[in-house]
FIBA-362437 format. One record per residue: residue in one letter; x, y, z of N, C-alpha, C, O, CB in turn. Coordinates in steps of 0.05 Angstrom, whole numbers, padded with zeros to 5 digits, always signed. Glycine has a CB too. Layout:
! FIBA-362437
AXYZXYZXYZXYZXYZ ...
This chain:
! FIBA-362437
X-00406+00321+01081-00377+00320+01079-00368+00302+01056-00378+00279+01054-00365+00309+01106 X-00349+00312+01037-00343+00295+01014-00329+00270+01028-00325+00268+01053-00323+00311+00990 X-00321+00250+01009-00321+00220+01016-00283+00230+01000-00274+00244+00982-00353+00189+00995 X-00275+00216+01017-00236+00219+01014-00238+00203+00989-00251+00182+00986-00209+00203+01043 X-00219+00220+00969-00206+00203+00956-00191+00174+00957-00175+00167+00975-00194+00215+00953 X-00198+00158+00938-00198+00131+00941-00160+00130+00933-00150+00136+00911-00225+00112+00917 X-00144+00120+00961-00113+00115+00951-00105+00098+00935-00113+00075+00940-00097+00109+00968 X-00094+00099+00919-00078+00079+00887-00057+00069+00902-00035+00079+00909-00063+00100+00853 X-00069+00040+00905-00050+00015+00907-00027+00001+00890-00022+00008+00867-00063-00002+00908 X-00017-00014+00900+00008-00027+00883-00004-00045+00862+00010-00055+00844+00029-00045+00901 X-00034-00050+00864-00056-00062+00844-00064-00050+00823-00063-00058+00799-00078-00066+00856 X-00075-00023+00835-00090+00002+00808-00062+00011+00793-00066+00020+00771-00110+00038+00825 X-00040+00011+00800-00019+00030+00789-00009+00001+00767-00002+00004+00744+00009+00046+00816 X-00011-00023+00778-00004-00042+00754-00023-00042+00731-00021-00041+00707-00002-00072+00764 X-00046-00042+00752-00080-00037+00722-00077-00011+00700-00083-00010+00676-00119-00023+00742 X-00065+00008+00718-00062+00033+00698-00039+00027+00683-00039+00036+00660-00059+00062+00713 X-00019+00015+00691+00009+00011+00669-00004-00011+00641-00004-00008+00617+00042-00012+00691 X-00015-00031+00659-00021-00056+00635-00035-00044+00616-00031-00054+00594-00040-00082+00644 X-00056-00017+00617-00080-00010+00605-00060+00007+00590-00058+00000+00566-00108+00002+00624 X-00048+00021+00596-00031+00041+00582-00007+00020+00561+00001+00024+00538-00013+00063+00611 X-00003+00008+00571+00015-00013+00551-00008-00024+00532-00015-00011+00513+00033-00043+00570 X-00016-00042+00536-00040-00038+00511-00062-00019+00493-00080-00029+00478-00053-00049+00516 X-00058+00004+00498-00064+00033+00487-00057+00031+00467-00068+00026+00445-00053+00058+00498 X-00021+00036+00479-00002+00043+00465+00006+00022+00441+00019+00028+00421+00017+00050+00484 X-00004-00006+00448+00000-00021+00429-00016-00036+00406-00013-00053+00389+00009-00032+00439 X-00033-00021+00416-00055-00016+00398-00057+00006+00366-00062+00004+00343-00075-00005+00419 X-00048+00029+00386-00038+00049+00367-00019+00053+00355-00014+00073+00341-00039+00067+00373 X-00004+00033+00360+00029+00023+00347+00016+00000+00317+00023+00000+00293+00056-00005+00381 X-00002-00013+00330-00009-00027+00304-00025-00007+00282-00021-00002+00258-00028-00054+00311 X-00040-00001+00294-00063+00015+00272-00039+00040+00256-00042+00051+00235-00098+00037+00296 X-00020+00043+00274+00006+00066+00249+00010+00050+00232+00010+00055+00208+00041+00077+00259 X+00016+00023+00245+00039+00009+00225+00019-00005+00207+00032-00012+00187+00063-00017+00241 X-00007-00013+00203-00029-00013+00183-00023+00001+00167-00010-00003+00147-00054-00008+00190 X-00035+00031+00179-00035+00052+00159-00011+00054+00151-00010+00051+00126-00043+00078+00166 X+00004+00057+00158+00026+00072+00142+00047+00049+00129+00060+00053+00109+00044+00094+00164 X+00047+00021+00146+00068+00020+00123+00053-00010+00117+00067-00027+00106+00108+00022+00132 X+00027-00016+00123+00011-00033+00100+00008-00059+00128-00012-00072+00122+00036-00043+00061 X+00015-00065+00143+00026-00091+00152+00002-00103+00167+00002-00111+00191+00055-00087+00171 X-00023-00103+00146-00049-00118+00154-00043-00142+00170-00032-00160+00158-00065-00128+00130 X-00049-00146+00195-00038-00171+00200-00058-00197+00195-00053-00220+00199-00029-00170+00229 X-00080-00187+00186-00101-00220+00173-00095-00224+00152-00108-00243+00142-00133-00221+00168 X-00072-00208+00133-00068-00223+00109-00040-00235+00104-00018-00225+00107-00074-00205+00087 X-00048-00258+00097-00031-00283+00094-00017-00292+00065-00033-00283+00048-00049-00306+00102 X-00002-00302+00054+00012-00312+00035+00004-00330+00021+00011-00351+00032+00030-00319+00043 X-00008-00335+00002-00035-00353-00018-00055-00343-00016-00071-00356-00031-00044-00380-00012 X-00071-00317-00002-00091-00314-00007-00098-00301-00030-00083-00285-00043-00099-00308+00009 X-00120-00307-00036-00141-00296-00064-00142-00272-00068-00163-00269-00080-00170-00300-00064 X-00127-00243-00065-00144-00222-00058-00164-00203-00087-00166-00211-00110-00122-00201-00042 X-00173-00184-00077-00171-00173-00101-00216-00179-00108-00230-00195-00096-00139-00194-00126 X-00226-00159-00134-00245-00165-00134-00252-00163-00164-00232-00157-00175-00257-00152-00117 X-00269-00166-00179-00277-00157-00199-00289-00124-00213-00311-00114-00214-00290-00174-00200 X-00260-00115-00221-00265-00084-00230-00270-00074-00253-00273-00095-00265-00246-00070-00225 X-00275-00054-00273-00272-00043-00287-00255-00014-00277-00263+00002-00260-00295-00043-00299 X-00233-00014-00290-00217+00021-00287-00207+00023-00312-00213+00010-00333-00188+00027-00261 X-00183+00047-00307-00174+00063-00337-00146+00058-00327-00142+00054-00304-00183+00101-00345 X-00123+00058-00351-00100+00056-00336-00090+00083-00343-00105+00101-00347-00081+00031-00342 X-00061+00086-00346-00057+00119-00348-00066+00125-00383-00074+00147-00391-00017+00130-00340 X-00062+00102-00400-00065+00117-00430-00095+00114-00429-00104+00120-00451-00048+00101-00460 X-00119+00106-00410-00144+00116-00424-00152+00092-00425-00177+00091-00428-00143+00132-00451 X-00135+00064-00425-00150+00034-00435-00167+00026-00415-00160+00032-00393-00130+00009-00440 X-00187+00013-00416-00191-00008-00401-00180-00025-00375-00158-00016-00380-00192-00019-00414 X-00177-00036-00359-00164-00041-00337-00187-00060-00325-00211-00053-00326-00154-00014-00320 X-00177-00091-00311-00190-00115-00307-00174-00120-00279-00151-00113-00276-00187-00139-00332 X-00193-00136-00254-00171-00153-00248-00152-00180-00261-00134-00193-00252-00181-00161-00230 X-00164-00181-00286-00149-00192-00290-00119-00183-00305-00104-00195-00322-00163-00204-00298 X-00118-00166-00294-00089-00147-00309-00065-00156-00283-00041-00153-00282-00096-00101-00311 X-00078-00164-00272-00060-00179-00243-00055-00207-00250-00044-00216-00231-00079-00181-00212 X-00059-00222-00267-00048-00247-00270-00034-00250-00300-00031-00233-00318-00071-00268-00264 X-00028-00275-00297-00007-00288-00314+00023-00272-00317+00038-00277-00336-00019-00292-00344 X+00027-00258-00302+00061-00242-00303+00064-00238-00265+00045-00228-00254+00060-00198-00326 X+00083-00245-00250+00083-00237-00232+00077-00210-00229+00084-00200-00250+00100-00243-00225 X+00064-00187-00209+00058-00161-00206+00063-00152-00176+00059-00161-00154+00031-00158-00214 X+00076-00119-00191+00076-00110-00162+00053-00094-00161+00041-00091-00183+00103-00092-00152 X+00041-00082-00137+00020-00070-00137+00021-00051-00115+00020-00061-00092+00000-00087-00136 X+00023-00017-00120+00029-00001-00092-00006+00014-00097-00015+00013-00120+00066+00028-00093 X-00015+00022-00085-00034+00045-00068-00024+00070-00059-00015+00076-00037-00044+00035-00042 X-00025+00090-00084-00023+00115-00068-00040+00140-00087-00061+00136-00099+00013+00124-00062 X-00023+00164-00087-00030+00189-00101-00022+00208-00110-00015+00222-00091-00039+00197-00094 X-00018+00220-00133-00004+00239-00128+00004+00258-00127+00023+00266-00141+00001+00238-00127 X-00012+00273-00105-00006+00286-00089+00008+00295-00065+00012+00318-00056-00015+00287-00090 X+00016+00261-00051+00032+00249-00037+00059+00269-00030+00075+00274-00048+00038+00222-00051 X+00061+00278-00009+00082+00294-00012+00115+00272+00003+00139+00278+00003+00070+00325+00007 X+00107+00260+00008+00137+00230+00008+00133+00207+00008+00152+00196-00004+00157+00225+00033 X+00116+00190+00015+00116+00162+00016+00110+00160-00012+00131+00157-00024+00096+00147+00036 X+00094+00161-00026+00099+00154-00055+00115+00165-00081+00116+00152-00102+00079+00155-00063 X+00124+00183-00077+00149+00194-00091+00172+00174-00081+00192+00169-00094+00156+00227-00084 X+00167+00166-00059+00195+00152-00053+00200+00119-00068+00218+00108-00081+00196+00148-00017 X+00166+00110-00058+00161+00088-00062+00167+00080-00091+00180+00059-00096+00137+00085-00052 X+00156+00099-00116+00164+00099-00144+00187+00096-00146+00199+00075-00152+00158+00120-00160 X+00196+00116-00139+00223+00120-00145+00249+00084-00129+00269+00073-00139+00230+00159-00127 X+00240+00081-00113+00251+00054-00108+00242+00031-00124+00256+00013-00133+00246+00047-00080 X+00215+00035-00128+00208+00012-00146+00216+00011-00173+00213-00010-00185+00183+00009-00147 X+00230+00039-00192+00244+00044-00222+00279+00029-00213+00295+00017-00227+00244+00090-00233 X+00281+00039-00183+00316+00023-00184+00307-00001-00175+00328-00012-00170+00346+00036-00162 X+00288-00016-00170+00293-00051-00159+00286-00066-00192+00295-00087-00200+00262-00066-00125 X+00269-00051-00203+00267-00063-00236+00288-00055-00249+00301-00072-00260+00241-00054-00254 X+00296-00031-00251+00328-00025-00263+00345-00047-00256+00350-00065-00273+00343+00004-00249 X+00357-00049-00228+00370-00063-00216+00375-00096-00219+00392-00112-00211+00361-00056-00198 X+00346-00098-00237+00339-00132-00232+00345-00134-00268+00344-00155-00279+00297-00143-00215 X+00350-00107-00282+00345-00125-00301+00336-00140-00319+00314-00132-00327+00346-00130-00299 X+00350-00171-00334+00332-00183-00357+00321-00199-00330+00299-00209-00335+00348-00203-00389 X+00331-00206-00298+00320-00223-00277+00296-00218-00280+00280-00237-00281+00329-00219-00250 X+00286-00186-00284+00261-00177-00271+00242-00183-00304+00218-00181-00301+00263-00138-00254 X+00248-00187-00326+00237-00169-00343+00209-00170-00345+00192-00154-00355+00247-00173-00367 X+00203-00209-00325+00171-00210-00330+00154-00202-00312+00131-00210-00308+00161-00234-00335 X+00171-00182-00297+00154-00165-00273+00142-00143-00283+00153-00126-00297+00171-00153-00249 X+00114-00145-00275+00099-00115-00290+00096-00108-00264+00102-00122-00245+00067-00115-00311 X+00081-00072-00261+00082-00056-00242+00053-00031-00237+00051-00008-00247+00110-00044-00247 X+00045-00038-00229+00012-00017-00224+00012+00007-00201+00025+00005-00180-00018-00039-00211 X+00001+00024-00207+00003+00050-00178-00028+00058-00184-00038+00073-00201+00033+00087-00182 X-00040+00042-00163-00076+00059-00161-00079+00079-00150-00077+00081-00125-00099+00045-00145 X-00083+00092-00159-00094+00126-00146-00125+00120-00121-00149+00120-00127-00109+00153-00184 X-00114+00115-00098-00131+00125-00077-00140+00150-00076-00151+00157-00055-00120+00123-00057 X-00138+00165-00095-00154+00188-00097-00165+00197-00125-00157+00219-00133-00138+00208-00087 X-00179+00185-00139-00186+00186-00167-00204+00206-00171-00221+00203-00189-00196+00162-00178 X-00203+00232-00155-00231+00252-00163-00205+00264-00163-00210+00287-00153-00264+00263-00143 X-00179+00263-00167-00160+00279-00167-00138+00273-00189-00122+00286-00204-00151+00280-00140 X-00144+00250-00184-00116+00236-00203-00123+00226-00227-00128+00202-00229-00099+00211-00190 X-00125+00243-00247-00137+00239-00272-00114+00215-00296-00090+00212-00294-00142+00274-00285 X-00128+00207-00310-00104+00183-00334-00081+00207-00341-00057+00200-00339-00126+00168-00378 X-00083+00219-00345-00062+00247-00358-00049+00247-00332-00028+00235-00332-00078+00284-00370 X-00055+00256-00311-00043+00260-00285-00027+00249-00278-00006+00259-00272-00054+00258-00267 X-00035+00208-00275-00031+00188-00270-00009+00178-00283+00007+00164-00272-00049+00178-00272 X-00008+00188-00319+00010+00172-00343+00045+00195-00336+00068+00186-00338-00013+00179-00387 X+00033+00235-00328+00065+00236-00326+00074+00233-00291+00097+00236-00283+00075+00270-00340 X+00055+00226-00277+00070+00225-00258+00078+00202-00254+00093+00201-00235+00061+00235-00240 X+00074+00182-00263+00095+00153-00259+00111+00148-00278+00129+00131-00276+00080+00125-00257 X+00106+00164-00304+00128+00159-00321+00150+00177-00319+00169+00175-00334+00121+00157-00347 X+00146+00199-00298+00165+00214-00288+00190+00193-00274+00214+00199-00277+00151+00234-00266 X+00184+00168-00261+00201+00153-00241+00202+00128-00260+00222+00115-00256+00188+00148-00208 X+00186+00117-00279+00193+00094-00289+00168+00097-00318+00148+00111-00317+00190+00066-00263 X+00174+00083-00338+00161+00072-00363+00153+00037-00352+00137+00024-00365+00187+00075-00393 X+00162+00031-00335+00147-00002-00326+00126+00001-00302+00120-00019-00291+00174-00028-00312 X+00116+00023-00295+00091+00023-00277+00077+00042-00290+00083+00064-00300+00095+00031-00245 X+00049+00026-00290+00034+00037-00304+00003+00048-00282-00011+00032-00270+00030+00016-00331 X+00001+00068-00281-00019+00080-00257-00049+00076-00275-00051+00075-00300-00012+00121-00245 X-00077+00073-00247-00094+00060-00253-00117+00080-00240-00116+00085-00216-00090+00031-00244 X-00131+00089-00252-00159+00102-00240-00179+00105-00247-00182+00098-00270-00160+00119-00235 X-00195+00112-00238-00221+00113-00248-00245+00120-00236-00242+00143-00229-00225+00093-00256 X-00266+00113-00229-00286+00116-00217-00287+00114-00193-00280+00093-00183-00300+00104-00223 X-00295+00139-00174-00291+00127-00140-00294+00105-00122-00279+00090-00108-00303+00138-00126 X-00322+00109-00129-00335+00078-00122-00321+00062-00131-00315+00048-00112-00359+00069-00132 X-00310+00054-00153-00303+00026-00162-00280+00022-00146-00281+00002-00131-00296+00021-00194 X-00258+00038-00145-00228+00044-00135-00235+00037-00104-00222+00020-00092-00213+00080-00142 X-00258+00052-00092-00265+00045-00059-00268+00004-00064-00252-00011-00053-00308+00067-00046 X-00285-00002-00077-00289-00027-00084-00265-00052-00079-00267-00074-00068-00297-00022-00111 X-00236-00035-00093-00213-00054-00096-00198-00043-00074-00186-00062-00063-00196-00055-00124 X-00194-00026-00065-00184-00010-00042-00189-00045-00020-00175-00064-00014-00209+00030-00033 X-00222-00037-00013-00227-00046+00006-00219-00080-00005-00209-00096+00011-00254-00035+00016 X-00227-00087-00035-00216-00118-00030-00184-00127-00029-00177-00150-00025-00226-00136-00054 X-00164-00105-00032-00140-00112-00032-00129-00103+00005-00107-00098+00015-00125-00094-00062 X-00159-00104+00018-00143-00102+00049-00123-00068+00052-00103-00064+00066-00114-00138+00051 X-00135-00050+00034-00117-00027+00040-00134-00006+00051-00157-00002+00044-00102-00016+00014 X-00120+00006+00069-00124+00029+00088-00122+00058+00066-00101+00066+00056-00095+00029+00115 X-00140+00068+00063-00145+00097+00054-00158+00117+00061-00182+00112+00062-00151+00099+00036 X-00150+00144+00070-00175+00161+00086-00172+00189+00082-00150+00197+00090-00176+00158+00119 X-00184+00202+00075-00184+00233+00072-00182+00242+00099-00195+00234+00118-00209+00246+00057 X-00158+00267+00098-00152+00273+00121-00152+00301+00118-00129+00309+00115-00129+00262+00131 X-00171+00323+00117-00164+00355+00112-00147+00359+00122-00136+00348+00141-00179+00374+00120 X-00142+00383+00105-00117+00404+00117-00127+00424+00128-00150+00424+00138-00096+00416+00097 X-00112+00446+00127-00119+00476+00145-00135+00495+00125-00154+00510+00130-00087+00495+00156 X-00121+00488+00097-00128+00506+00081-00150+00497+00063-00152+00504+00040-00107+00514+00069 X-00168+00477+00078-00195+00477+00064-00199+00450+00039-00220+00442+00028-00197+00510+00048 X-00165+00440+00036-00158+00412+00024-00164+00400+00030-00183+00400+00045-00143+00403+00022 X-00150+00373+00020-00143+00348+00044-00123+00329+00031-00124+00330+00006-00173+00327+00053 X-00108+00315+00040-00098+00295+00035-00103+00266+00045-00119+00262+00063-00079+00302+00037 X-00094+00253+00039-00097+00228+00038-00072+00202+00056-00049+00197+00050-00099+00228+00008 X-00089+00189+00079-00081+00167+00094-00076+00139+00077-00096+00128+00069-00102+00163+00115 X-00053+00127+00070-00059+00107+00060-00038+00076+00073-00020+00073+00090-00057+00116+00031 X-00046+00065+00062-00023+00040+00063-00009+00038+00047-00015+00036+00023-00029+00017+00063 X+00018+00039+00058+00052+00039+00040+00066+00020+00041+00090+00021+00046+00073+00057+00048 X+00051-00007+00034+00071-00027+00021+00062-00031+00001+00042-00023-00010+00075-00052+00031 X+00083-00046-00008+00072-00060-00042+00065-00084-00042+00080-00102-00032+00094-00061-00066 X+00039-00090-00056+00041-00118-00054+00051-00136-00082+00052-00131-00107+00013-00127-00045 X+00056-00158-00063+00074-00173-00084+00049-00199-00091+00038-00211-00073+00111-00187-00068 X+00044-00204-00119+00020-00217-00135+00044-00241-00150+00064-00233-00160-00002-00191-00162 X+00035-00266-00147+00039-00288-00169+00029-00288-00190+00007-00277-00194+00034-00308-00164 X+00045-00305-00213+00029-00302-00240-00003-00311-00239-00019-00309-00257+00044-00321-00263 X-00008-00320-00213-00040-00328-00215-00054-00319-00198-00072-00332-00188-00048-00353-00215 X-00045-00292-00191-00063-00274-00186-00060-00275-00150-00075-00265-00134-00093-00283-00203 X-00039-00288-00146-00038-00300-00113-00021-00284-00100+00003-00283-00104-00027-00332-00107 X-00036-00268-00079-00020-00252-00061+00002-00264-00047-00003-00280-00029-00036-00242-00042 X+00025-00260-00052+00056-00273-00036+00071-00256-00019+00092-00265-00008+00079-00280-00058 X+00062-00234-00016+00068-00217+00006+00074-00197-00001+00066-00191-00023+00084-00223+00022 X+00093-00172+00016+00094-00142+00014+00124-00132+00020+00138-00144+00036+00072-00130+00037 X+00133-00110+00007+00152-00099+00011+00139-00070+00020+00126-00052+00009+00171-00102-00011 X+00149-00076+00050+00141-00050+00064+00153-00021+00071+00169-00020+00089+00137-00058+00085 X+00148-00001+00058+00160+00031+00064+00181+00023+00074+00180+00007+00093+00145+00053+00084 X+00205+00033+00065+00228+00035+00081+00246+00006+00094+00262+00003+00112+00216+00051+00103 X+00236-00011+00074+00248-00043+00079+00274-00046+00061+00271-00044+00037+00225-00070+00068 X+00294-00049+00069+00311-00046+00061+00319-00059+00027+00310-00081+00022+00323-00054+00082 X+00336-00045+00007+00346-00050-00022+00347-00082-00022+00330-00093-00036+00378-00033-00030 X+00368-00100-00007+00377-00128-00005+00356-00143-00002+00357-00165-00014+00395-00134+00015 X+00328-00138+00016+00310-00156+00029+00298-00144+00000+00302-00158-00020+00294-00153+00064 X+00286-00122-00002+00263-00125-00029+00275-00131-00048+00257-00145-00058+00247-00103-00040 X+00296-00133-00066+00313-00139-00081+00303-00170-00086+00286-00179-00102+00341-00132-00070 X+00320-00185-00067+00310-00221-00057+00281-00232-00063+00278-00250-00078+00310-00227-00021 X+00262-00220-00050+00237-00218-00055+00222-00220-00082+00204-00233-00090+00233-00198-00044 X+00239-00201-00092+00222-00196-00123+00242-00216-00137+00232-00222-00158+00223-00157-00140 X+00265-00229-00133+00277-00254-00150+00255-00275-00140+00241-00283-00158+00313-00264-00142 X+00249-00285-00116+00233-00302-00106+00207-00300-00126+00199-00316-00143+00227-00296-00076 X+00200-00279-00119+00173-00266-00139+00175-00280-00176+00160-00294-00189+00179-00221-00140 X+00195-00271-00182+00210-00275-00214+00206-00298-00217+00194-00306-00237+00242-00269-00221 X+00217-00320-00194+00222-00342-00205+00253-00343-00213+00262-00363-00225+00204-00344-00226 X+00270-00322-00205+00299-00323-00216+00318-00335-00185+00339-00347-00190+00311-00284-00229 X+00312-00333-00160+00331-00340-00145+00336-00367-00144+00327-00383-00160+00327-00331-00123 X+00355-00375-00120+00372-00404-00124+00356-00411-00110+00355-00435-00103+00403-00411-00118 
């Protein structure tokens, strides 16, 4: 004779809520990683970043050290991107428009998380489509996986139906001191006034 089903108490139904609330908030963080950057182990002074060789869009050379002595913004994407980085450019040509002689000693980088795709030619009209002050960076897979993983960014090939794939990434920007010191992020969809502030902080221009 089978053994009766075991009845769900006012105990197991709290165990199943608590377990289900932390699921769910689990998978609320790992979106908000991916998608709009918001690593939560990285902190404000840290070091990031590794020692690279890449190409930038005209073909040159490219260092980490192309990240210091000018404050820098720094986004992660591709493009192929069908919105988060079309958007992201395109906000980042009006917050440097916007800013001005404030901004002038802000320079601007877009690494191609996908460099078996995003060639220097690729790279040079699709950001100078949205701005002449970001200059896109690629190069070798390996190397790009290399800075990917030391700048704490989320990237992942994700096929499509039709035998493609596109690409998972992290959509903030990070914001770099003239010495190379991570100071934080303007994240997807953070409002004109807050990133605006930020990048004066960044400049060195606010009160």
């Amino acid at each position: 004779m089978a053994e009766p089903m075991p009845r769900l108490g006012r105990k197991t139904g709290i165990g199943a809520a608590i377990a289900a609330l932390i699921l769910l908030s689990i998978g609320f963080l790992g979106w908000q990683y991916a998608v709009q950057g918001t690593d939560q182990s990285l902190t404000a002074g840290m070091k990031l970043g590794t020692d690279f060789t890449l190409v930038d869009h005209n073909g040159a050379p490219v260092t980490q050290a192309a990240f210091e002595g000018r404050p820098t913004l720094l986004y992660f994407g591709f493009t192929r991107c069908p919105e988060v980085c079309p958007t992201t450019l395109y906000e980042m040509a009006g917050w440097l428009d916007a800013l001005g002689e404030e901004g002038r000693e802000l320079q601007a980088f877009f690494i191609s998380v996908d460099p078996e795709r995003d060639t220097p030619e690729i790279m040079k009209g699709y950001s100078e489509a949205f701005t002449d002050r970001v200059i896109g960076i690629t190069g070798d897979p390996d190397e790009i996986a290399r800075v990917v993983a030391a700048w704490h960014v989320y990237a992942a090939k994700v096929p499509t139906e039709d035998g493609d794939y596109t690409m998972d990434h992290t959509a903030s920007v990070f914001l770099i001191d003239r010495d190379g010191v991570f100071k934080g992020t303007i994240a997807y969809g953070e409002s004109a006034e807050t990133a605006m502030a930020k990048l004066r902080r960044l400049a060195g221009t606010s009160g």
